[in-house]
Structure formats: structure tokens, C-alpha cells
Backbone as a chain_set.jsonl record, in Angstrom:
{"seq": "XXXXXXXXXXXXXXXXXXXXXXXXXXXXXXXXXXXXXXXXXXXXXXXXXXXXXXXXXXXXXXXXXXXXX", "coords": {"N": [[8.699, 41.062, -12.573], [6.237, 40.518, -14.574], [3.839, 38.36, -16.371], [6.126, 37.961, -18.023], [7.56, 36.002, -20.705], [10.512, 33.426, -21.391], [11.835, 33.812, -23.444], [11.156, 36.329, -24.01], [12.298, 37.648, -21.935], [15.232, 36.735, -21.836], [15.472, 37.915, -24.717], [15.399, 40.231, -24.006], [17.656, 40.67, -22.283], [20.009, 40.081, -24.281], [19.425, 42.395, -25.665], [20.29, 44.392, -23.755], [22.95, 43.698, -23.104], [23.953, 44.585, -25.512], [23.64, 47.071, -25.802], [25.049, 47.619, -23.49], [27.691, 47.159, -24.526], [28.016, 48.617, -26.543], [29.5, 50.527, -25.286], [28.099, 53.176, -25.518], [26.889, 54.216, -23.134], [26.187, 56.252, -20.2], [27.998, 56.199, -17.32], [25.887, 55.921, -14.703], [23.517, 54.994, -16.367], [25.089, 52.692, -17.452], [25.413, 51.21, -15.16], [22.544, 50.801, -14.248], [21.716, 49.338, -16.285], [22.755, 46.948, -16.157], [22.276, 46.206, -13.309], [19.503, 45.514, -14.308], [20.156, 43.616, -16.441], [20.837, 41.751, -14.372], [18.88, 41.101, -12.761], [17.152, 39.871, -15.085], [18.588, 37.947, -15.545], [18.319, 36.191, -13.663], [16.086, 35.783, -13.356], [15.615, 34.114, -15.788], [17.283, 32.167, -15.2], [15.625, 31.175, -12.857], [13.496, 29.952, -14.367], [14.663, 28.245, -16.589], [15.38, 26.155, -14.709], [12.962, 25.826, -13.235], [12.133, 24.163, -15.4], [13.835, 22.163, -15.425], [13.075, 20.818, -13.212], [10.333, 19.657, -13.446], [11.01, 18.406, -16.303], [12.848, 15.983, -14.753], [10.453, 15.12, -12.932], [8.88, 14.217, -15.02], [10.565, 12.196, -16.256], [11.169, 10.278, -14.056], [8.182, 9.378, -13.642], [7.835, 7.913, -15.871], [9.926, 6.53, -15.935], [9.112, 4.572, -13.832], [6.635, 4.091, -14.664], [7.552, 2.164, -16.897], [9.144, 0.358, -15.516], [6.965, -0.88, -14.338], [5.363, -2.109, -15.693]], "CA": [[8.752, 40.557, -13.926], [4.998, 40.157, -14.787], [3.845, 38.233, -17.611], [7.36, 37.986, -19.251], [7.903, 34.709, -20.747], [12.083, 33.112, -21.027], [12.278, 33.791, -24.501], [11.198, 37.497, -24.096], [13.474, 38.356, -21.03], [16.219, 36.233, -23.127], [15.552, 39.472, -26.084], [15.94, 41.635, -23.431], [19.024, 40.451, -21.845], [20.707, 40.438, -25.758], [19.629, 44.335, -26.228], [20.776, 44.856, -22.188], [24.577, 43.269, -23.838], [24.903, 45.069, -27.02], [24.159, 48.505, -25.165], [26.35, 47.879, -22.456], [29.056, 46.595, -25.082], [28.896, 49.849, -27.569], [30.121, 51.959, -24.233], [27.337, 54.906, -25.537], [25.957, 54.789, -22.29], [27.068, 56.881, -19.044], [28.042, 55.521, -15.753], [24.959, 55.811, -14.258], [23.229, 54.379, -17.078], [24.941, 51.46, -17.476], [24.896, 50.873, -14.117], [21.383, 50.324, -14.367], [21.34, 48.542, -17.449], [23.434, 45.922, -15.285], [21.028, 45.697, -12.497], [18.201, 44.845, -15.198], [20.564, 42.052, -16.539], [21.205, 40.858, -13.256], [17.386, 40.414, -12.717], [16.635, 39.204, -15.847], [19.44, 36.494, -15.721], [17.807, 35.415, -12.167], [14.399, 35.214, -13.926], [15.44, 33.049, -16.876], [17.378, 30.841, -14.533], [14.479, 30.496, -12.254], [12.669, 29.608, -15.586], [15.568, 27.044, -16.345], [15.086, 25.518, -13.353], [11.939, 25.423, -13.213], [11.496, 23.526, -16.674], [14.613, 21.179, -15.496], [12.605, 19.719, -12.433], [9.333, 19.404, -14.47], [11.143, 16.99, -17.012], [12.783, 15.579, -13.929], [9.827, 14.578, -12.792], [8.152, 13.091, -16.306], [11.539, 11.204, -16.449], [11.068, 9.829, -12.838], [6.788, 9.054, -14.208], [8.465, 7.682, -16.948], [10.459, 5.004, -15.547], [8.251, 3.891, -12.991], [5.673, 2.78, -15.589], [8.531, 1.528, -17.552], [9.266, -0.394, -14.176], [5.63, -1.733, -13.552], [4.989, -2.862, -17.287]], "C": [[7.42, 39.849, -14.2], [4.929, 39.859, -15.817], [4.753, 37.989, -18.575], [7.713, 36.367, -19.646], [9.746, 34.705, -21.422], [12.218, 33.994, -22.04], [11.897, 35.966, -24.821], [12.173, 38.356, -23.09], [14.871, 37.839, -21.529], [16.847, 37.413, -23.817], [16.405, 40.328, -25.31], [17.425, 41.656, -22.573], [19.902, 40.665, -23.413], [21.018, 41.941, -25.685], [19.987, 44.524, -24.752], [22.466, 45.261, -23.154], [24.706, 43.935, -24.509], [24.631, 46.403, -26.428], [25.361, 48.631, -24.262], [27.731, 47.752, -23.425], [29.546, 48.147, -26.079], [29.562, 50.461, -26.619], [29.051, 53.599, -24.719], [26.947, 55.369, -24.556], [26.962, 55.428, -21.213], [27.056, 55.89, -18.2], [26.344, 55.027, -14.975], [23.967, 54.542, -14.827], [23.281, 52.558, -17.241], [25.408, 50.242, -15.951], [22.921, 50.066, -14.002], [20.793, 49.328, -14.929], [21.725, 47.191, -16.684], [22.244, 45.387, -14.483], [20.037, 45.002, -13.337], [18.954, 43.649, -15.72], [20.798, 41.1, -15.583], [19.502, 40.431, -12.326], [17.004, 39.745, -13.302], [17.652, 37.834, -16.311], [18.903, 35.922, -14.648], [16.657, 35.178, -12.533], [14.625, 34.278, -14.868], [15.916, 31.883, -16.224], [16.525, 29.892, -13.444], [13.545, 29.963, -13.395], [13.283, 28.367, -15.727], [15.416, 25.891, -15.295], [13.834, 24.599, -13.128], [11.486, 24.01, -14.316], [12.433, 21.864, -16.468], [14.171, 20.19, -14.619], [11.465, 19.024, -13.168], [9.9, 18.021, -15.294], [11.815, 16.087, -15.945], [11.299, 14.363, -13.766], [9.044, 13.574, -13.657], [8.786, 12.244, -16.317], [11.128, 10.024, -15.597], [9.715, 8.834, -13.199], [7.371, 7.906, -14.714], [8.686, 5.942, -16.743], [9.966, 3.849, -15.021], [7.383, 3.104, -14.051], [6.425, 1.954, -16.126], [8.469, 0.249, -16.607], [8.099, -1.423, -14.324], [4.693, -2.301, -14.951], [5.33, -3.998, -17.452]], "O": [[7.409, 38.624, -14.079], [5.571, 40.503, -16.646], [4.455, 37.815, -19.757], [8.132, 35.618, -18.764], [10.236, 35.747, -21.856], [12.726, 35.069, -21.722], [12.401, 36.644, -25.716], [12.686, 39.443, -23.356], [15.716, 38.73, -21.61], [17.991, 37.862, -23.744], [17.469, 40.901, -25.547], [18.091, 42.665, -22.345], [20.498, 41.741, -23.443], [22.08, 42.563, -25.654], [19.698, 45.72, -24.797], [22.946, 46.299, -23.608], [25.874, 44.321, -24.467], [25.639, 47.096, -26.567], [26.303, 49.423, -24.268], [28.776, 48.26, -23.02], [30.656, 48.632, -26.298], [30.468, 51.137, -27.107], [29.266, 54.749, -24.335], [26.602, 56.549, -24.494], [28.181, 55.26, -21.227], [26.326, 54.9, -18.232], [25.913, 53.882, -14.84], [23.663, 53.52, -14.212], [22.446, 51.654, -17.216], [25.605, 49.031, -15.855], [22.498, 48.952, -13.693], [19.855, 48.622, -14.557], [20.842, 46.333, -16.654], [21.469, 44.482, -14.79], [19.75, 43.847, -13.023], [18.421, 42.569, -15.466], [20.943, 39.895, -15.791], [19.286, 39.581, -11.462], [16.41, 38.797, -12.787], [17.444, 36.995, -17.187], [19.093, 34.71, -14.744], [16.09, 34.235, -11.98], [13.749, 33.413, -14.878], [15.389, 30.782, -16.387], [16.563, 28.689, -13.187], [12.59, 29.387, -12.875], [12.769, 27.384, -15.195], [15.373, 24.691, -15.567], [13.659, 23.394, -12.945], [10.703, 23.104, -14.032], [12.101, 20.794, -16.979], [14.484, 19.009, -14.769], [11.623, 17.849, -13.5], [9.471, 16.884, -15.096], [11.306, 14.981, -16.128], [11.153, 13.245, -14.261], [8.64, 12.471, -13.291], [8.194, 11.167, -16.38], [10.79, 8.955, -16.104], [9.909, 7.621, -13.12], [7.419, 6.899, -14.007], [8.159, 4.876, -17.059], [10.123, 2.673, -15.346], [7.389, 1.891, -14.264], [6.099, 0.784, -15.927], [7.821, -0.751, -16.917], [8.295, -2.635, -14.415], [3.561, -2.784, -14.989], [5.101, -4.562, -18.522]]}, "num_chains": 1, "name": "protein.A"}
């Protein structure tokens, strides 16, 4: 997943859902389509994640000065 930022693997998880949901696709198919949501839900939550320690940490910054003020 090169280059993809949340809010574009996000899109693509949506249009993953509404194909898998009409049923147009075959077995195979939405087999596949699956796998790609089940990547691209493990990439946005490593994204998630990522963004939740980050403020974490500002919080943590945060206080400390708060603290030593």
C-alpha cells in the first residue's frame, strides 16, 4: 500500500462494500474483493493507531509543561 493516504484507502474500502453488497460479483471475485478489504482495514487501522499514539504523546508534552509552569 504505497503512497495511499487513510482517507483514500477509507474510498476504497466504501466501493470494496457496495460491490460486495450488490452480490454482481462471482465467488471468486468477491473473494478477492474481501482480501483487499481485509488489507485495507489493517492499513487504516495501522493509520489509526498510528495518529492515536502521536496525540498520546503531545498530550503527555502537554502536561508536563503544564506541570513545570
Amino acid at each position: 500500500m504505497t503512497e495511499t493516504s487513510y482517507e483514500q484507502a477509507l474510498d476504497q474500502l466504501r466501493r470494496i462494500v457496495q460491490q460486495l453488497e450488490s452480490g454482481q460479483q462471482g465467488l471468486e471475485q468477491s473473494l478477492q474483493l474481501f482480501e483487499q478489504g481485509i488489507e485495507l482495514t489493517r492499513f487504516c487501522d495501522g493509520k489509526l493507531q498510528s495518529v492515536e499514539d502521536r496525540v498520546k504523546i503531545l498530550l503527555s508534552r502537554n502536561q508536563s509543561q503544564d506541570r513545570s509552569a
